[in-house]
C-alpha positions as CSV (number, residue, x, y, z in Angstrom):
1,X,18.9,-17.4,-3.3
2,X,16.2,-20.0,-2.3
3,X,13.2,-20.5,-4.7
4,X,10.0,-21.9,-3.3
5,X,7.7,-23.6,-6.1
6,X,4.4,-22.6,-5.4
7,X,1.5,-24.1,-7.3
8,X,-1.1,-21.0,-7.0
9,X,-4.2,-21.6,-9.2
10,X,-5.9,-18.3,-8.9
11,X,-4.5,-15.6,-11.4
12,X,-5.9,-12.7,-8.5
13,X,-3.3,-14.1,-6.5
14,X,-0.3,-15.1,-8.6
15,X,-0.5,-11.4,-9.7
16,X,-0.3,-9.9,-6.4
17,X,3.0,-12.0,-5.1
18,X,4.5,-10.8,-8.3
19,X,3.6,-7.4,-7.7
20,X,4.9,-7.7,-3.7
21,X,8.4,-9.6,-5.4
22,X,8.7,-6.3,-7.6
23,X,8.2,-4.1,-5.0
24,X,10.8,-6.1,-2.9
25,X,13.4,-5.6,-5.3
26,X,12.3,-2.3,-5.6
27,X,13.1,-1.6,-2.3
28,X,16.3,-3.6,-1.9
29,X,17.6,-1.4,-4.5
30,X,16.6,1.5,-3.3
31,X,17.1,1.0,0.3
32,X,20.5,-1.5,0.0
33,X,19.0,-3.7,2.3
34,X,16.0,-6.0,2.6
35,X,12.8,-5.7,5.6
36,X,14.1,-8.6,7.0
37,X,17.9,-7.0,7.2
38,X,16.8,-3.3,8.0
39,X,18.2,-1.8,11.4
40,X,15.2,0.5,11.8
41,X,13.2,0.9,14.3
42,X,9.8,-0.2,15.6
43,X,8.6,3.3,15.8
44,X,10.4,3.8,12.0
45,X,8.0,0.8,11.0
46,X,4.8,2.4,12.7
47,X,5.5,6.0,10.9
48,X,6.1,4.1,7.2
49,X,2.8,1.8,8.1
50,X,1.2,5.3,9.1
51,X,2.4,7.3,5.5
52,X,1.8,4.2,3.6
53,X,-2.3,4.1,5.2
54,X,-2.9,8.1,4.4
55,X,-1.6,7.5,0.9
56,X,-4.3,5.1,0.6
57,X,-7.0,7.2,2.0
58,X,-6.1,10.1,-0.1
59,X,-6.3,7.3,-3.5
60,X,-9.7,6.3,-2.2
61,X,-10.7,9.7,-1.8
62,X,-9.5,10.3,-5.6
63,X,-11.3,7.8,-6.6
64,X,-14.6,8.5,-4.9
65,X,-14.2,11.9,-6.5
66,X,-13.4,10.2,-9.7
67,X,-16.9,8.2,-9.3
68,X,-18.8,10.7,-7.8
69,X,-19.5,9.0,-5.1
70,X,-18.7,11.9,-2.8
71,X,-21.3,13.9,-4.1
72,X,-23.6,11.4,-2.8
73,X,-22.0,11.0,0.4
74,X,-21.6,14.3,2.0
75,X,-23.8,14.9,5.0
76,X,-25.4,17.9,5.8
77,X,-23.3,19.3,8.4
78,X,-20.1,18.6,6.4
79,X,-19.6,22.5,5.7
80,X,-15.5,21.2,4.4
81,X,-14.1,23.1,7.3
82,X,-11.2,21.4,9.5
């Protein structure tokens, strides 16, 4: 395996390509294959981009409720219906 010396200077950012290594191996391991290797689809990538996004908006919406920032938020017509 190749390693690429990279001089980064800003912690913020040396933590993050650590954290997207980890989850490379991660998935390697789990998957037995890496992104670049995979055989799935495009529409295969566009649903795990998709699942991936509304696991994020459901975290942020934790969070807000965590805050209380939805409290604040709601409008007036929001009546929580679907």
């Amino acid at each position: 395996m190749n390693h690429t010396v990279i001089d980064i200077k800003d912690p913020i950012i040396k933590s993050v390509i650590h954290k997207i290594a980890s989850r490379s191996n991660v998935g390697v391991a789990k998957y037995g294959t890496t992104l670049a290797d995979s055989k799935e689809g495009q529409v295969a990538f566009l649903t795990h981009l998709q699942e991936e996004l509304m696991d994020a908006i459901n975290y942020i919406e934790k969070l807000k409720e965590f805050y209380g920032v939805l409290s604040e938020n709601k409008s007036d017509s929001d009546t929580g219906a679907i």
